[in-house]
C-alpha positions in Angstrom: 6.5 157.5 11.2 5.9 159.9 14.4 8.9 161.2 15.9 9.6 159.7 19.5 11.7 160.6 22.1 13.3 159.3 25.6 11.3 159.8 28.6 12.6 161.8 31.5 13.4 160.6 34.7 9.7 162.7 36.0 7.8 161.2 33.8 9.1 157.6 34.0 7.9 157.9 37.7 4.7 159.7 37.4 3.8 156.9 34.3 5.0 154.1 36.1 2.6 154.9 39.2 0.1 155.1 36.5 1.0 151.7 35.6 1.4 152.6 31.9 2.8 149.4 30.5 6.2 149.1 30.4 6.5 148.9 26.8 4.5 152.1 26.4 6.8 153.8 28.8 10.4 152.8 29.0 11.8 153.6 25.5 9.3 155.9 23.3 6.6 157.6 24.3 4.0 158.1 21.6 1.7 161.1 22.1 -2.2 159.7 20.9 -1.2 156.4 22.6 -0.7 158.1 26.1 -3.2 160.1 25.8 -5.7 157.0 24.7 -4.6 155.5 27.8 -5.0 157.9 30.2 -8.2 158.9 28.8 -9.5 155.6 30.3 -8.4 156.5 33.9 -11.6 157.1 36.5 -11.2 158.0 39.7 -12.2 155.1 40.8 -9.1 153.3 38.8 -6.9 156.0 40.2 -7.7 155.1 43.4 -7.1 151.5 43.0 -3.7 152.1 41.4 -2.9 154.6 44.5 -3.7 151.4 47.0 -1.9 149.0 44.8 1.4 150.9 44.8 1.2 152.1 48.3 0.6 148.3 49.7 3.7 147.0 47.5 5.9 149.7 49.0 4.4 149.0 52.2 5.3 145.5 51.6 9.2 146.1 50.4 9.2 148.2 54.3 7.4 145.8 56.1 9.2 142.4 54.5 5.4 140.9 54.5 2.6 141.0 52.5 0.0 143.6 52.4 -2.5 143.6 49.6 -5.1 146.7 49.1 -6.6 146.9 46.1 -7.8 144.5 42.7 -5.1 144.2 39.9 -5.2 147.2 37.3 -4.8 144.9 34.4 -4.6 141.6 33.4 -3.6 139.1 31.3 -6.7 136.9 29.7 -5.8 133.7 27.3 -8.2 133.5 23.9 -6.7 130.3 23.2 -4.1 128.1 23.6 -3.9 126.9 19.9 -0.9 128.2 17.4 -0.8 127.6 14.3 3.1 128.2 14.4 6.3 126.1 15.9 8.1 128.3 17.6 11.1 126.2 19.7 11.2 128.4 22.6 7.3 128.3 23.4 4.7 125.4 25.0 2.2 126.3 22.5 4.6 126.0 19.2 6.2 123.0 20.8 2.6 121.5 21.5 4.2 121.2 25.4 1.5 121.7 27.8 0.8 119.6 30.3 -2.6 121.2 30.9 -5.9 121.6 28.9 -6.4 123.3 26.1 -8.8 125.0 24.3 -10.4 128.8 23.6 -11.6 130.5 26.2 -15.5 131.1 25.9 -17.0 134.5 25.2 -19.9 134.1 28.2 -17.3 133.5 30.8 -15.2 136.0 29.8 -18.2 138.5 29.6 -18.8 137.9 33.5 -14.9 137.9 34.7 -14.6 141.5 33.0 -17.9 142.7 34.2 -16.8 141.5 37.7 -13.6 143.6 37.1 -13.4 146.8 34.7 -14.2 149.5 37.6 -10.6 148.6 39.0 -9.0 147.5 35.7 -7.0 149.7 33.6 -5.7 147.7 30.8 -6.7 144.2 29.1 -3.9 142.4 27.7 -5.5 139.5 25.3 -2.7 137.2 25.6 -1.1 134.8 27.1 -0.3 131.6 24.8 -1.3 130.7 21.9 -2.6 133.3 19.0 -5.7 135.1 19.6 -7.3 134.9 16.1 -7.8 131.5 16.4 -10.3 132.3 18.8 -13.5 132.6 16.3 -15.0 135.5 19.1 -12.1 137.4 20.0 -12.6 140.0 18.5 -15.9 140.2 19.7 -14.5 139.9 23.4 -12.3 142.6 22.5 -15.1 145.0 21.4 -16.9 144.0 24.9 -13.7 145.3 26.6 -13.7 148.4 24.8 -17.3 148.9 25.8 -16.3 148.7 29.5 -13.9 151.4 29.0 -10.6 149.2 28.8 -7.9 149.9 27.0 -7.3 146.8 25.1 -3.8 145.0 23.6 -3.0 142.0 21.3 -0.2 140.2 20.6 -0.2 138.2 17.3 2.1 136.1 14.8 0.0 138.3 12.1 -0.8 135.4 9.9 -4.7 135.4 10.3 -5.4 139.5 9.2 -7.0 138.8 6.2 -8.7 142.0 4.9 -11.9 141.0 6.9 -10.0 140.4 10.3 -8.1 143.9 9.6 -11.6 145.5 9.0 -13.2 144.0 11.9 -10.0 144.5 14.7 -10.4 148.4 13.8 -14.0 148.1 14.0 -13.5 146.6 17.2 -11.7 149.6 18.9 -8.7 147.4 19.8 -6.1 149.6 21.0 -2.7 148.0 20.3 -1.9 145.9 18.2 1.5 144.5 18.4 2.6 142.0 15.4 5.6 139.7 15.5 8.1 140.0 12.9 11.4 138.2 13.7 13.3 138.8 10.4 13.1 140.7 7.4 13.8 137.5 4.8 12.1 134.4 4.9 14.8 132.5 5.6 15.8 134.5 8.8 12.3 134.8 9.7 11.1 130.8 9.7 14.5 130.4 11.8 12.8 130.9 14.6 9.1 131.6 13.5 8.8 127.7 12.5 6.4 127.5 9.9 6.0 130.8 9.2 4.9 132.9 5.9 6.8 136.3 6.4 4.8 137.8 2.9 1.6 136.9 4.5 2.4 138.6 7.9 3.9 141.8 6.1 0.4 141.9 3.9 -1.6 141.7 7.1 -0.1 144.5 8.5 -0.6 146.5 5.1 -4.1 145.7 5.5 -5.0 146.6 9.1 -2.9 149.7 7.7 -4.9 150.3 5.0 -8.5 149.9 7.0 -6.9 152.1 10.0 -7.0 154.8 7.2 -10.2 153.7 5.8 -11.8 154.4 8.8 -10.2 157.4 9.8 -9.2 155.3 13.1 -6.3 156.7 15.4 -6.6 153.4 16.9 -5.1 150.1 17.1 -1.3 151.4 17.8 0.7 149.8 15.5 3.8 147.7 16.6 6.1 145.6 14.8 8.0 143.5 17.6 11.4 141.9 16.6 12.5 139.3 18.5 16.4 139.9 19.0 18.1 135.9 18.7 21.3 135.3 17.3 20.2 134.4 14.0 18.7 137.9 12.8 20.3 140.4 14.7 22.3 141.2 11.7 18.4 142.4 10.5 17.9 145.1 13.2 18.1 148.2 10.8 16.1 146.6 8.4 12.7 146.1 10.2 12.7 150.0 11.0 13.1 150.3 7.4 10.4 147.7 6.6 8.1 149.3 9.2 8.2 152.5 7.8 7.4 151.5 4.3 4.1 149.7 5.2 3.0 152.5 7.8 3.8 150.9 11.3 3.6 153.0 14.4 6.7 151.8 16.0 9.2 149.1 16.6 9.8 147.5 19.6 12.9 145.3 20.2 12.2 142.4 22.6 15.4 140.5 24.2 14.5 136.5 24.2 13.8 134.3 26.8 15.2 130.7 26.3 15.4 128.1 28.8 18.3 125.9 28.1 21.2 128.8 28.7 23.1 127.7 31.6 25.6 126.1 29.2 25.2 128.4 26.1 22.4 129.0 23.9 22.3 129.0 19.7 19.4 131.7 20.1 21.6 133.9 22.0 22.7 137.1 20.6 26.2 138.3 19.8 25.2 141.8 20.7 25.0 142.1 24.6 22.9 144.6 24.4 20.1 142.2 23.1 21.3 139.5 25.8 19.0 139.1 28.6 22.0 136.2 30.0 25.4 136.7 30.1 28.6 134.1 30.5 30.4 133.6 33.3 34.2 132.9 33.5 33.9 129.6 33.7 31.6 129.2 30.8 28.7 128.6 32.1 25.7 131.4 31.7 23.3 133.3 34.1 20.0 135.6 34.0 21.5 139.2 33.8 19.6 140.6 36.6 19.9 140.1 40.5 17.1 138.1 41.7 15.4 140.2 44.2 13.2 139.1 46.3 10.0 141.3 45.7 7.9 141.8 42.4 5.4 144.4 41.1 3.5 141.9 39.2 2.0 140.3 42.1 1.0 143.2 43.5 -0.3 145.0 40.2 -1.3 142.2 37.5 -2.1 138.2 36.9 -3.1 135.9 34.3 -6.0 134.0 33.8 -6.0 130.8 31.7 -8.9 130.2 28.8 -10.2 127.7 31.5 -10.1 129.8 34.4 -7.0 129.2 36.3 -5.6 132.0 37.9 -1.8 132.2 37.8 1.1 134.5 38.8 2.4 135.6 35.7 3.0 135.1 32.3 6.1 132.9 33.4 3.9 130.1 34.4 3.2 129.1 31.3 1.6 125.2 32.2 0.0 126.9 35.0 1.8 125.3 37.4 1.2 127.8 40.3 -3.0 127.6 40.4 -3.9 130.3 43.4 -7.7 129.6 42.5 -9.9 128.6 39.7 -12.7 131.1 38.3 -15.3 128.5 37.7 -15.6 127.6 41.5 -14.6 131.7 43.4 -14.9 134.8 42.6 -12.0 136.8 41.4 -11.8 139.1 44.6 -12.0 135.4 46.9 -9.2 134.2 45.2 -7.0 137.3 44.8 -7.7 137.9 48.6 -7.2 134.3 49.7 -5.1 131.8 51.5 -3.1 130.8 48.2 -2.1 134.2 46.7 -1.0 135.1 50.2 1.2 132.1 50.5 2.7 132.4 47.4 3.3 136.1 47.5 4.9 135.5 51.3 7.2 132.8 49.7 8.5 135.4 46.5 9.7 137.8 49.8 11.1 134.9 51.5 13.2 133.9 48.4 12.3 133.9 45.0 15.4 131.5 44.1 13.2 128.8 45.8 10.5 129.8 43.0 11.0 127.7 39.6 9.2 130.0 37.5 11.5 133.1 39.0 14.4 131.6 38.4 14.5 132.8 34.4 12.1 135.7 35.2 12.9 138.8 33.7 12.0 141.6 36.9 14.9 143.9 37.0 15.9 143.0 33.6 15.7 144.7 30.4 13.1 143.5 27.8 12.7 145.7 25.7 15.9 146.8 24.5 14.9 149.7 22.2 
């Protein structure tokens, strides 16, 4: 496993201007990885980051919203199908008020061509797991081709040896895989329905095809999910990880939404706690609610169907500021809605119900 190291305060800057994502940058920087991701950087994407993070700074001065620029990357939803039960997320719970479905390879061929001068990144994710999509990684190799650099998220329980062959083939660049526990036991806890020997053989596979094919990329993740009931399993996924060949681990604190009065999935360790209690028992978000926030300025989602949404908070897609099928991207990003709801987050995001368990400010990635 490469040696890593903390980033200095220079470089946390200089990346963050870059919009590196944050999990890239905050805790290990990895040297291929960086330099795969600036290698996708134009000047014309240079200049767009430059107008994005001069307008949000403009914004925080000016205590109203200016907007140059189109979003440096987004966040586009393969499907909103799981084949897990997860109890903190609408796709596990089967929750969503909204539709569902997979989000078709001919509209999502004309939103990216629309977009990948300005985009930087192309995260393929949002709910759901993206294997179930039968042409994701199809959509993914289109995304490569427009010069994106290109991440997954997935419960790892559909990378057969095919899908591992064909997800290097396809020039996806991270790959981040979900492994909440190093024992079965621990691991279906909160991973409801879940074969820990079949995700752990997946990631051997996409291993063993990565070396194969003499691929530096995907970058290879192993994401534990700190709750309560496998914290205690901490050291052992870095021990795991190592064995089968894994680039790094990332520890992600745990959003829950029932933890004003306590919460089982909660960790013991503060340090993995994005809520803390309160004298009188009751708990609270960590982080001061400030009213301002990068991600509108920098980033959105965009639902299988279209919708365009906030962030990845709005999970039912609550917040619609415009629908793909009926404007352009740049109509809507421009519009009447997005500059409503971005003058109502600097008028007080308290009065926002997806801000109110929002993690800005706060840390998510623990280590």
């Amino acid at each position: 496993m490469e040696i890593c190291h903390k980033s200095s305060a220079l470089q946390v800057h200089t990346f963050a201007f870059l919009s590196i994502p944050p999990d890239i940058l905050f805790v290990k920087l990895y040297r291929h990885d960086i330099r795969n991701f600036l290698g996708k950087l134009t000047l014309r994407r240079a200049w767009n980051v430059a107008k994005i993070f001069s307008s949000y700074h403009l914004t925080r001065w000016l205590r109203r919203p200016v907007q140059w620029g189109l979003p440096m990357t987004i966040s586009l939803e393969p499907t909103t199908a799981c084949n897990l039960r997860c109890p903190e997320c609408p796709s596990g719970l089967r929750a969503f008020t909204r539709p569902t479905g997979n989000l078709k390879e001919d509209f999502f061929r004309k939103t990216i061509d629309e977009l990948h001068r300005e985009l930087l990144y192309l995260i393929f994710y949002f709910q759901g797991e993206p294997y179930i999509n039968p042409k994701f990684l199809d959509m993914v190799q289109h995304a490569r081709s427009r010069g994106l650099y290109t991440i997954t998220s997935t419960n790892g329980h559909f990378l057969n040896d095919e899908n591992a062959r064909r997800t290097i083939e396809s020039g996806l660049d991270r790959l981040i895989i979900s492994v909440d526990g190093t024992t079965q036991d621990t691991y279906e806890s909160y991973r409801k329905e879940g074969k820990l020997e079949v995700v752990l053989q997946g990631a051997r596979n996409v291993v063993k095809w990565k070396k194969q094919l003499k691929s530096k990329t995907p970058h290879l993740i192993f994401q534990f999910l700190v709750v309560r009931p496998n914290e205690h399993q901490i050291p052992e996924i870095y021990r795991l990880a190592e064995e089968i060949g894994i680039d790094e681990v990332k520890l992600k604190t745990a959003q829950v939404y029932d933890f004003e009065h306590g919460n089982d999935l909660i960790p013991t360790l503060k340090k993995y706690a994005r809520y803390e209690e309160e004298k009188d028992g009751t708990w609270r978000v960590k982080n001061q609610l400030l009213n301002h926030c990068w991600k509108l300025w920098h980033a959105c989602v965009i639902t299988w169907d279209g919708l365009v949404v906030p962030c990845c908070f709005d999970k039912d897609a609550l917040h619609r500021l415009g629908d793909l099928k009926q404007k352009t991207f740049k109509e809507i990003w421009n519009g009447a809605d997005y500059g409503r709801f971005r003058s109502s987050l600097l008028a007080g995001r308290d009065q926002i119900d997806i801000c109110k368990n929002c993690t800005e400010g706060c840390t998510v990635w623990a280590e």
